[in-house]
C-alpha positions in Angstrom: 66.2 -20.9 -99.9 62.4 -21.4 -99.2 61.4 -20.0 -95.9 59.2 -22.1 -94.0 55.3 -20.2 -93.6 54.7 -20.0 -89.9 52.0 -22.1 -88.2 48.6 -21.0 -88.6 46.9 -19.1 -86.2 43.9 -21.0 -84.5 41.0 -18.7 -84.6 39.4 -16.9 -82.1 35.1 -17.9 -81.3 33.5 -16.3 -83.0 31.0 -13.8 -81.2 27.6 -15.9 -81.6 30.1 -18.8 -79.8 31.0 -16.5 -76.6 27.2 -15.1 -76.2 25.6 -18.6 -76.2 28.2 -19.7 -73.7 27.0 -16.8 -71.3 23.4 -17.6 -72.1 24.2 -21.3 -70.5 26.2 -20.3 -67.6 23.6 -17.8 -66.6 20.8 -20.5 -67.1 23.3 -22.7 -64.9 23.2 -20.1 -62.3 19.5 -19.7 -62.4 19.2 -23.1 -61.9 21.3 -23.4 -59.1 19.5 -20.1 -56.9 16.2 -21.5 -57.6 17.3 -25.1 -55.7 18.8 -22.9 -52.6 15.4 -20.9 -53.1 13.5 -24.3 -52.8 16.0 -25.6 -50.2 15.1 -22.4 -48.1 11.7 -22.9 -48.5 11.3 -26.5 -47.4 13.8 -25.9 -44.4 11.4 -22.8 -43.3 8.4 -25.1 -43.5 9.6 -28.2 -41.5 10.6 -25.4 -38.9 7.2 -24.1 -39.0 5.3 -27.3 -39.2 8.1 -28.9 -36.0 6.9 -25.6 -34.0 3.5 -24.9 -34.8 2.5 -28.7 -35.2 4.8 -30.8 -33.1 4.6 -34.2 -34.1 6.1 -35.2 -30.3 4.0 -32.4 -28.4 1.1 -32.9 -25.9 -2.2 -30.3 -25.6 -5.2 -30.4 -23.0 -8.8 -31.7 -23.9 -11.0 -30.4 -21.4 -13.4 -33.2 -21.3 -15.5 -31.8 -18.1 -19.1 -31.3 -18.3 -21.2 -28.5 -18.3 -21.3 -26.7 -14.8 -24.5 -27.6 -13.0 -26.7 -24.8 -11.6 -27.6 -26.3 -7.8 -29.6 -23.3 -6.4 -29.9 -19.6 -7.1 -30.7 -17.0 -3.5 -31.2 -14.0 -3.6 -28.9 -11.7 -1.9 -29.9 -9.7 1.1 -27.1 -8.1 2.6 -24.3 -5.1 2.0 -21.0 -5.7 1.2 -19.3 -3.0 2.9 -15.6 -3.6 3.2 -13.1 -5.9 2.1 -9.4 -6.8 3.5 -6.9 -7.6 1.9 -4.0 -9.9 3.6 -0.9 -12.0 3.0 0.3 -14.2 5.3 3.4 -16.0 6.1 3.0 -19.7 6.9 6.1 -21.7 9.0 5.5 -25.3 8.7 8.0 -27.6 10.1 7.5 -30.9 10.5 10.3 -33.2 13.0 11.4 -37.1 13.5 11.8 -36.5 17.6 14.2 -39.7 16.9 16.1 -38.4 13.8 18.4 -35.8 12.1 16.7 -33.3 10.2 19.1 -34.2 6.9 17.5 -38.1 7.1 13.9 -36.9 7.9 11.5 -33.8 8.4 10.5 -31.1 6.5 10.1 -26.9 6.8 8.2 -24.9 4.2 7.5 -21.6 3.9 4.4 -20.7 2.0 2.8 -17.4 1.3 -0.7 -17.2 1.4 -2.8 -14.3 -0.4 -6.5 -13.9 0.2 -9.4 -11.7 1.0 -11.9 -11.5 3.7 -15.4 -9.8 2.9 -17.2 -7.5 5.8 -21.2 -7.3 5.2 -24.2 -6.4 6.8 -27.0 -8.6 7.0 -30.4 -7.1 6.4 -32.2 -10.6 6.1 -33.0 -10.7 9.9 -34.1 -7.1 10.3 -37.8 -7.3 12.4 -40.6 -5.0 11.9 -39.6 -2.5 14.4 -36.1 -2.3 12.7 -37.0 1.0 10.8 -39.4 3.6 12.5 -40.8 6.7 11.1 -42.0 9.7 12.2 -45.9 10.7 11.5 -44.7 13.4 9.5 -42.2 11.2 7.5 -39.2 13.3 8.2 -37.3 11.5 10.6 -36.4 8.0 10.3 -34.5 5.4 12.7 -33.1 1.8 11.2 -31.9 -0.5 13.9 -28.8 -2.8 12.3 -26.9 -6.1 13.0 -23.3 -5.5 13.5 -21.2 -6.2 10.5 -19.9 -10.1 9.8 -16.8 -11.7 8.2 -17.3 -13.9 5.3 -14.9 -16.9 5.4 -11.3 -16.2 3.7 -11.0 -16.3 0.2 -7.5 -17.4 -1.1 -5.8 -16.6 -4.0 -4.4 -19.7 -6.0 -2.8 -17.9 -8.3 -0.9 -15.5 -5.9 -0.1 -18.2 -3.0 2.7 -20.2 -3.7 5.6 -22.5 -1.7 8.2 -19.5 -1.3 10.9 -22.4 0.0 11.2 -25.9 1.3 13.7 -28.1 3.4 13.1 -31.8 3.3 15.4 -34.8 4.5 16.5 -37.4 2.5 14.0 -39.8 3.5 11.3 -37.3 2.5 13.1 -36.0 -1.0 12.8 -39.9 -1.8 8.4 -40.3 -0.5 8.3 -37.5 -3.1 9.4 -38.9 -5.2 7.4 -41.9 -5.4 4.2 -41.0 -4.6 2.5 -36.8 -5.0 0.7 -36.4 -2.1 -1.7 -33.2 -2.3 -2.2 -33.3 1.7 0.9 -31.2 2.9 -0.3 -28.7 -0.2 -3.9 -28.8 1.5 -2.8 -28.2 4.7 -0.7 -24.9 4.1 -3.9 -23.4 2.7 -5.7 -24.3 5.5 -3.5 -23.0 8.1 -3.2 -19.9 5.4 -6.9 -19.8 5.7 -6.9 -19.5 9.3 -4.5 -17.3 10.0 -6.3 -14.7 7.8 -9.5 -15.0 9.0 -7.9 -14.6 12.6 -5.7 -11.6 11.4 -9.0 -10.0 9.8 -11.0 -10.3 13.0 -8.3 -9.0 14.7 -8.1 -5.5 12.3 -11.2 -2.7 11.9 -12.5 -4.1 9.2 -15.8 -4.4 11.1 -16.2 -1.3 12.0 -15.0 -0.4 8.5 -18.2 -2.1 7.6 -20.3 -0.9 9.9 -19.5 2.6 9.5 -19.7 2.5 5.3 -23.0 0.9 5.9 -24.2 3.8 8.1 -23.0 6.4 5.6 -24.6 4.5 2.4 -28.2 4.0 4.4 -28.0 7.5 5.3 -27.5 9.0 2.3 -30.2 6.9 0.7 -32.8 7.9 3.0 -32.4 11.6 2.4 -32.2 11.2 -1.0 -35.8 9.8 -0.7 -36.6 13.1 1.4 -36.0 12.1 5.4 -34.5 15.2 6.7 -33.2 13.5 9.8 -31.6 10.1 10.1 -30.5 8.0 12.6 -29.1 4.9 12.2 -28.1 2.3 14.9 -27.0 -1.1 15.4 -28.8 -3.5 17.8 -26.4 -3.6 20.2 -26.2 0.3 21.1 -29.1 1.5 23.8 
């Protein structure tokens, strides 16, 4: 009996088959992490152009003009102290014929500031300073030290909290009315100046300007100095 020859065998690829098949998936791979490398790419840049160069975004032109130069004076007097104060203003503000929920308004607002002490040597007369014939001794005659007018911090003051009814939330809302803002640094303004004439920051003044003149003029070789203010006999 003739046996029958079994099928034949399909043949394995060859090696030169398999290795060019790797090449092409590789290159298939390559391809597709240089598209997520451009994808990446493109996505950082629209983030950075969206945050750096917002399309929707607003900036300030300062259109002013140059600052004009009115006057220049020449400065004639001694700075010799300077305050510091903050300030608590209370504002409340009442409808004698209403509830405080329908209308009126409290606000507390902190005002920062300084208020200068000098000394004035632009009115000094000729018998101000006297000297002694053998130019040891010397006597200056002074105006009492002044307040310069309060100078508030914008920066620092600020509305710490504020009640308002409803009728006032809704005149807020319609119009912006810088004349209650205005008026807290006013009142700000005078309190400070009231609180700095009540402190010793006068004779603060008065007593750093005796110490400064006095060592000046022995410095230029006066042995004795005296130094008063008009006011004193």
């Amino acid at each position: 009996m003739n046996r029958e020859s079994p099928p034949p065998r399909t043949p394995y690829p060859s090696t030169e088959a398999g290795a060019h098949e790797q090449r092409r998936s590789g290159r298939g791979r390559r391809f597709l992490v240089g598209i997520l490398a451009v994808v990446v790419l493109l996505a950082g840049g629209a983030w950075l152009a969206w945050t750096y160069f917002d399309p929707f975004g607003t900036r300030n032109v300062d259109r002013s003009p140059p600052v004009l130069l009115q006057s220049i004076q020449d400065m004639s007097r001694y700075q010799a102290a300077a305050g510091n104060f903050q300030v608590i203003v209370d504002l409340e503000k009442d409808a004698p014929f209403l509830p405080d929920a329908l209308k009126g308004s409290r606000t507390l607002f902190v005002g920062v500031g300084s208020v200068d002490a000098y000394v004035d040597f632009s009115g000094l007369k000729d018998d101000a300073i006297t000297i002694s014939p053998d130019r040891t001794e010397v006597t200056v005659r002074l105006p009492r030290a002044q307040l310069e007018r309060p100078n508030l911090d914008h920066q620092k003051s600020h509305v710490y909290a504020r009640e308002r009814g409803l009728f006032d939330r809704f005149n807020d809302m319609l119009s912006d009315n810088p004349a209650d803002q205005q008026e807290l640094y006013v009142l700000a303004e005078q309190k400070i100046a009231e609180a700095a004439q009540q402190s010793d920051l006068r004779a603060r003044a008065d007593k750093n300007t005796k110490l400064m003149l006095e060592g000046m003029l022995k410095s230029l070789g006066f042995t004795k100095v005296t130094i008063k203010f008009a006011d004193e006999p």
